[in-house]
C-alpha positions as CSV (number, residue, x, y, z in Angstrom):
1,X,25.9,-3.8,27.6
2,X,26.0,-5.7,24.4
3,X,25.1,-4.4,20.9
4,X,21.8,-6.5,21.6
5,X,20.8,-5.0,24.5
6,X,21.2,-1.6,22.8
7,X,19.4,-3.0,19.6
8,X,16.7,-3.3,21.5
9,X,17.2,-0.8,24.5
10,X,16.3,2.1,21.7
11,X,13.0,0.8,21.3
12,X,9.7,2.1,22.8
13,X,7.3,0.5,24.8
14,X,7.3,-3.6,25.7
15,X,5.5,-4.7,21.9
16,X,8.3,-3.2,19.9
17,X,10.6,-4.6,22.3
18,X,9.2,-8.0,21.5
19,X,9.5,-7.8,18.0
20,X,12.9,-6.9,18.0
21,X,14.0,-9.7,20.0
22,X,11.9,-12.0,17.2
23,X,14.0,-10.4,14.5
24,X,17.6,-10.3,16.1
25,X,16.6,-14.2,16.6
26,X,16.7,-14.6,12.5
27,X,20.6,-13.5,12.4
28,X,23.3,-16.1,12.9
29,X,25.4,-16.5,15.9
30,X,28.2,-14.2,16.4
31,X,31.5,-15.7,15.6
32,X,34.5,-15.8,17.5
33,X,36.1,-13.2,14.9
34,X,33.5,-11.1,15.8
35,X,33.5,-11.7,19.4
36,X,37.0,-10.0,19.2
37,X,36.3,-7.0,17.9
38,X,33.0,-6.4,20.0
39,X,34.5,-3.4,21.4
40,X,36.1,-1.5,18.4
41,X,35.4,2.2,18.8
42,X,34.2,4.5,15.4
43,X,33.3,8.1,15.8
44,X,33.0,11.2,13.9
45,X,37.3,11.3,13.8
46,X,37.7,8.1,12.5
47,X,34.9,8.3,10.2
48,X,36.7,11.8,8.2
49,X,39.8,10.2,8.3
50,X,38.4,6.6,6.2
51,X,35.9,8.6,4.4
52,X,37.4,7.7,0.7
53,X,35.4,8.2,-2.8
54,X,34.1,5.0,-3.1
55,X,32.2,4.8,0.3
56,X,30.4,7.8,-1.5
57,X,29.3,5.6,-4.8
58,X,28.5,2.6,-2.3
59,X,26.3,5.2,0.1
60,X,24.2,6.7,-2.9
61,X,24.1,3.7,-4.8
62,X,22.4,2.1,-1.1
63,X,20.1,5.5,-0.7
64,X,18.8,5.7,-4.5
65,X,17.8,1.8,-4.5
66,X,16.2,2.2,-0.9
67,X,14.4,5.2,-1.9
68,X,12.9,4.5,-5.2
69,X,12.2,0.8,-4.4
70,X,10.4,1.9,-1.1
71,X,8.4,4.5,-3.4
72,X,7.0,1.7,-5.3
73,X,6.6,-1.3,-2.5
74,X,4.4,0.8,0.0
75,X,1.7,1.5,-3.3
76,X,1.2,-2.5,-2.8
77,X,-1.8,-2.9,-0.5
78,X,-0.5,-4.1,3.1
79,X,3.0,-3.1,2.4
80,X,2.8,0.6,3.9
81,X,1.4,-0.2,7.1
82,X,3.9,1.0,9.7
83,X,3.4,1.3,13.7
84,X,2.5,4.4,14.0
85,X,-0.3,3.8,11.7
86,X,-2.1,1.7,14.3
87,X,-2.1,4.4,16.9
88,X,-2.7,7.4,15.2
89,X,-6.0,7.2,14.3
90,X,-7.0,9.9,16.6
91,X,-4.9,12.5,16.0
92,X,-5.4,11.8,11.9
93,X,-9.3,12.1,12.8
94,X,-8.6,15.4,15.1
95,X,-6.5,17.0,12.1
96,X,-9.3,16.0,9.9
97,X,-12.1,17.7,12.0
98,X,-9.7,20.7,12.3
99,X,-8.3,20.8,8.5
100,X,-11.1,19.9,6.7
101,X,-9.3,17.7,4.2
102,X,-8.2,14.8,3.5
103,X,-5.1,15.3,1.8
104,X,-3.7,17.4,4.7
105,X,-4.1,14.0,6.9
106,X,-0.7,12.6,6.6
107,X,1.4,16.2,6.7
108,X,-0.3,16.9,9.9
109,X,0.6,13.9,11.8
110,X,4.0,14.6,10.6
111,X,4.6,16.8,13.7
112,X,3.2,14.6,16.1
113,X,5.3,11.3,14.9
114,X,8.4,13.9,15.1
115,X,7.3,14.3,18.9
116,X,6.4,10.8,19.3
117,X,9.8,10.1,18.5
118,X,11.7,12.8,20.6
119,X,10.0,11.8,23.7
120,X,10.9,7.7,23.2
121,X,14.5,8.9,22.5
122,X,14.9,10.3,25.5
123,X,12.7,8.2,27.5
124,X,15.2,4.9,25.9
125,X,18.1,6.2,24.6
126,X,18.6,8.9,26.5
127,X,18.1,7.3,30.1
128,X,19.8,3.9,29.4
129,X,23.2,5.6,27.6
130,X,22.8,9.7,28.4
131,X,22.2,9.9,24.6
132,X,19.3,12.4,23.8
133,X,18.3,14.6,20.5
134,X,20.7,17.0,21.4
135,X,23.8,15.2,21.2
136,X,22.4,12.2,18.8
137,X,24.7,13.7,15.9
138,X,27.6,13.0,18.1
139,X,27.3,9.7,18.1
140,X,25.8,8.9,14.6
141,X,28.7,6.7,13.4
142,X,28.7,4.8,17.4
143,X,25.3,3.8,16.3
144,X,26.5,2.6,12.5
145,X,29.4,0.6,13.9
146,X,26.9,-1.2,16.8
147,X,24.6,-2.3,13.8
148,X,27.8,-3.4,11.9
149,X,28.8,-5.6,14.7
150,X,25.9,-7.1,14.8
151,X,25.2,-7.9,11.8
152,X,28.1,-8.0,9.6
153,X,31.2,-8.9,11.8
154,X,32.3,-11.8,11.4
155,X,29.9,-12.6,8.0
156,X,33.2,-14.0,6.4
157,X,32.4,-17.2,8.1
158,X,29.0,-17.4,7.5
159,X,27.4,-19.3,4.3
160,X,25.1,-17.6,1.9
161,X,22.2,-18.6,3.6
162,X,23.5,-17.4,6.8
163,X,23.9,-13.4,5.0
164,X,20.5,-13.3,3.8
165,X,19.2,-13.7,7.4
166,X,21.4,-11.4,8.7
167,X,21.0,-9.1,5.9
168,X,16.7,-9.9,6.4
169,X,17.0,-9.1,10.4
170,X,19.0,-5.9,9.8
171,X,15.9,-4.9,8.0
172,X,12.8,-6.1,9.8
173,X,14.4,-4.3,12.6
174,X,13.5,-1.0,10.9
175,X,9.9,-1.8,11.3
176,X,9.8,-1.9,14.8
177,X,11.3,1.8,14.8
178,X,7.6,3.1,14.8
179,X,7.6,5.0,11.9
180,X,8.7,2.5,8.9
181,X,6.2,1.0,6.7
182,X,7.1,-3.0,6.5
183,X,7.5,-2.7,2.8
184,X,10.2,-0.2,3.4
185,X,11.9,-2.8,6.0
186,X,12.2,-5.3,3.6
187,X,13.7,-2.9,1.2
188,X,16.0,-2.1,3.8
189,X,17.5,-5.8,3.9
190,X,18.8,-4.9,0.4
191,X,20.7,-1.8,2.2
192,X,22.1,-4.9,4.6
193,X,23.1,-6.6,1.6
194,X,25.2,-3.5,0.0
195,X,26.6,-3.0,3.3
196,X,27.4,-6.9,3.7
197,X,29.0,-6.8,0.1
198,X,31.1,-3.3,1.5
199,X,32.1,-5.5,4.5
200,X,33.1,-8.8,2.5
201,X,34.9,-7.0,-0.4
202,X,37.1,-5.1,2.2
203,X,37.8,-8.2,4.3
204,X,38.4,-9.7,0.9
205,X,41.2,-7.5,-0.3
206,X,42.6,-7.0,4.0
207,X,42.1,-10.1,5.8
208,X,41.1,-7.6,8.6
209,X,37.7,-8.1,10.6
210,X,38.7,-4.4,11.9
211,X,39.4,-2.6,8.9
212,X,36.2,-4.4,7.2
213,X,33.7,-2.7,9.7
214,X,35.7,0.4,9.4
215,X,34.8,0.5,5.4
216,X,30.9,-1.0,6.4
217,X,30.8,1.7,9.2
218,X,32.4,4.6,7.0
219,X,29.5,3.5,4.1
220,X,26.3,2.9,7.1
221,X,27.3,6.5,8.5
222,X,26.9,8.4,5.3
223,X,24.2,6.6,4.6
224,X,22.6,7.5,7.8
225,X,23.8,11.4,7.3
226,X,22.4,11.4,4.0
227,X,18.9,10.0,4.6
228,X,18.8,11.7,7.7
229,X,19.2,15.1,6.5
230,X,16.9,14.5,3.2
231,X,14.3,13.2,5.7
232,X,14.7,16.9,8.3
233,X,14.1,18.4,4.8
234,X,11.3,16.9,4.3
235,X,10.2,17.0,7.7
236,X,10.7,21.0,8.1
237,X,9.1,21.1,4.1
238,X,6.0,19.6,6.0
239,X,5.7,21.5,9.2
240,X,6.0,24.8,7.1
241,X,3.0,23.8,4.8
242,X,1.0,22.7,7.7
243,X,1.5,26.1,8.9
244,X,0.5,27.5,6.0
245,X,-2.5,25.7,5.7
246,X,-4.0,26.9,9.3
247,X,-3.0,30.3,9.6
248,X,-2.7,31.5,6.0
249,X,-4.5,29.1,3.7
């Protein structure tokens, strides 16, 4: 199965599916560099042993600008409208009815998107590659290295105009992952840039396709583990004051 098929093969439902295929269309052609390396292997071994300082600085330096950036696009009107958005109008009115406030609107349908998501996971993921929740911090940096394949390898042959769509695809693709706001997609084509420039610089300084997406990969994992575990923070910040707010409140 190519990276392709899994970009879109972790989707839900036929519409998302759809728009993905629209967006991977933006990216250039894979090059024969690329081609050559389609099956490199990264996991949590390899990542340790390449982990270095700098893939830190490049990794928080990504994470600050996606963050605050994304804080400030979704205030623009139009810009914070995500998928989930469209079909959770119900549930927002049911937690309404039941909560009595506003304000409490978007914490409670925190814990249904988190379900929303579990169940897709192991509808897609899980029954295409055996790759639930459970395991899905096994195979974090597989899932950095497919994206870096697809949409860095082989970026030393492309032209500038070629990077900026590939860099634009890898982050409209975000949007079609339910819960991410379009503004915060296109913030995420910046992230594709950082990790483009990662890629680039090591090829740069190697003349290695392989050891380039081993630097991109090492720098999209932490990234990943980073935003990841703020966002479980968050999400477990959430679910406790939605508790609080029905059974002690």
């Amino acid at each position: 199965m190519s990276a392709e098929d899994w970009e879109v093969g972790v989707l839900v439902g036929r519409g998302q599916n759809w728009l993905a295929t629209q967006f991977l269309s933006i990216k250039p052609a894979k090059t024969e560099s690329a081609k050559k390396v389609s099956g490199v292997q990264y996991n949590w071994n390899l990542f340790w042993k390449s982990l270095r300082l700098h893939h830190w600085f490049y990794a928080l330096f990504a994470l600050t600008c996606a963050v605050s950036l994304s804080i400030v696009v979704i205030k623009i009107p139009g810009f914070n409208y995500s998928i989930v958005r469209i079909v959770d109008i119900i549930p927002q009115a049911i937690f309404k009815y039941i909560l009595h406030d506003n304000k409490t609107v978007t914490l409670s349908t925190t814990t249904i998107v988190m379900f929303v998501l579990l169940i897709s996971w192991r509808k897609n993921v899980g029954s295409i590659y055996g790759i639930g929740p459970a395991n899905l911090a096994n195979n974090l940096p597989w899932f950095a290295m497919r994206e870096e394949l697809d949409f860095r390898a082989g970026s030393e042959q492309w032209n500038t105009k070629e990077r900026l769509r590939a860099c634009l695809s890898f982050g409209l693709m975000h949007f079609t992952m339910i819960i991410v706001p379009i503004g915060v997609a296109l913030i995420l084509s910046l992230t594709g840039f950082i990790l483009m420039f990662v890629y680039l610089r090591s090829y740069s300084q190697n003349h290695s396709v392989k050891k380039a997406l081993k630097d991109s990969a090492t720098v999209h994992t932490l990234y990943n583990l980073l935003a990841i575990t703020g966002f479980l923070v968050f999400v477990l910040y959430e679910l406790i004051s939605l508790i609080w707010l029905i059974f002690v409140h």
